[in-house]
C-alpha positions in Angstrom: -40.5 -4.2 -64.8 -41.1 -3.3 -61.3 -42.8 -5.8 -58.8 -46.3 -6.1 -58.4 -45.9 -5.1 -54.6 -45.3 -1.4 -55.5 -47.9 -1.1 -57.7 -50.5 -2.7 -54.8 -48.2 0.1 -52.2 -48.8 3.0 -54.4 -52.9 2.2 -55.0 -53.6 2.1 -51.7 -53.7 5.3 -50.9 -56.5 5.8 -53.8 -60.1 5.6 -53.0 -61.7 2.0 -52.6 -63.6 1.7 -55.9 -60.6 3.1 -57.8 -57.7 0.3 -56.6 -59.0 -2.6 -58.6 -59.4 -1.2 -62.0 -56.2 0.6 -61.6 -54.2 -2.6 -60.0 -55.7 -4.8 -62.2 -54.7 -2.6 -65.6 -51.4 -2.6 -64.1 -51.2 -6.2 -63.6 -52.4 -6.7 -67.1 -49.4 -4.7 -68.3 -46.9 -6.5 -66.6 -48.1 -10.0 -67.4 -49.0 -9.6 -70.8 -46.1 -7.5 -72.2 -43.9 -8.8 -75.2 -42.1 -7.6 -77.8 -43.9 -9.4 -80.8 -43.2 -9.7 -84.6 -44.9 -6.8 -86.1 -43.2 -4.0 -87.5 -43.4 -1.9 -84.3 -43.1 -4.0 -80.7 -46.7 -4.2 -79.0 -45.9 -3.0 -76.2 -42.4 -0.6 -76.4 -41.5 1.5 -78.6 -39.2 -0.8 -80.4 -39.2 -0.6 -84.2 -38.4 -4.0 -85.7 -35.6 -3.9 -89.1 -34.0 -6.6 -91.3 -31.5 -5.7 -93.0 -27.5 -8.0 -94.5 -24.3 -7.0 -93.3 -21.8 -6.0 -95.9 -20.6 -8.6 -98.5 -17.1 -7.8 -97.3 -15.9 -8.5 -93.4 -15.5 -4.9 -91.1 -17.0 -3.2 -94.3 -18.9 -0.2 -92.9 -22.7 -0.9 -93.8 -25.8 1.9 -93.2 -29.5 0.6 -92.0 -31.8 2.7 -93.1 -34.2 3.0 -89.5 -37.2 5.1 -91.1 -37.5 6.7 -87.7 -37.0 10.2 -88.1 -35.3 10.4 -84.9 -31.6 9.7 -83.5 -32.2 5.9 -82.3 -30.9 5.5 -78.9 -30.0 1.7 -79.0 -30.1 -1.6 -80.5 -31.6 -4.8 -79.3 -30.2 -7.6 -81.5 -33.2 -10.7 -82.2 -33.3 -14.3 -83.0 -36.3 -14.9 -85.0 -36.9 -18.7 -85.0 -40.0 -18.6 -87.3 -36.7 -17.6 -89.6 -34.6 -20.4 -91.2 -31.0 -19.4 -90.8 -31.6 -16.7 -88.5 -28.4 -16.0 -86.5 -26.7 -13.5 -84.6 -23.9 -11.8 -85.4 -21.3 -9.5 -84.2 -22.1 -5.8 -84.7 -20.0 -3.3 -84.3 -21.1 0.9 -84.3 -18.7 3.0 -86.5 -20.0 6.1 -86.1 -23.3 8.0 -83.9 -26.8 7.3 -86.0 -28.6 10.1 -87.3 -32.2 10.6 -87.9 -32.3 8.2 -91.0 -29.6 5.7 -90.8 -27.4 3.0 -88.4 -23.9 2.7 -89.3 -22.1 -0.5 -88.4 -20.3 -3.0 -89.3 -19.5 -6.6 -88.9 -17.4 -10.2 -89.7 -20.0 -12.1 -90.6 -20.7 -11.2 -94.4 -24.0 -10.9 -96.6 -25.9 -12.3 -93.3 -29.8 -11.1 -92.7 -29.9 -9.5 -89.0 -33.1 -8.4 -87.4 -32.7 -5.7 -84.8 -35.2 -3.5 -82.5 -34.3 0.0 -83.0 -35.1 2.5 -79.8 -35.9 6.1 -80.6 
């Protein structure tokens, strides 16, 4: 996120009565954003998806994303409200496509939450 001191430099130039509501919805924006625990991040457009590596180490596994769209990254999560969360090594073996992840990893049969990017 950028610093509050842009966004006060770049309203400035607006008219008086417009500054506040704008500064503050900025503000709001900045102060406020998370990622969440829904299925979709409240406020990016992250998709949130479980899914367990492959019962045998380096085993290419697929994750279905249900995006409908070539996924641009991966953020990896921790999620404490999850007994026996952990994190574990991925590894991309080939470029997604519009349905599906392909990865693999060492750790075997292990739950792994990720945040998908479109």
């Amino acid at each position: 996120m950028g610093s509050k001191g842009k966004i006060d430099v770049s309203v400035n130039s607006l008219p008086q009565e417009m500054r506040v509501p704008l500064r503050d919805a900025f503000y709001h924006v900045m102060d406020t954003w998370r990622v969440g625990n829904e299925t979709r991040a409240e406020n990016a457009q992250w998709y949130r998806v479980t899914s367990t590596t492959s019962s045998v180490a380096f085993q290419e596994f697929t994750v279905a994303h249900g995006l409908g769209v070539t996924p641009l990254q991966v953020f990896p999560v921790l999620d404490l409200n999850q007994i026996g969360s952990q994190w574990v090594n991925l590894q991309v073996t080939r470029a997604p496509d519009a349905q599906f992840l392909y990865l693999r990893s060492p750790s075997t049969s292990a739950v792994i939450t990720i945040l998908v990017e479109p």
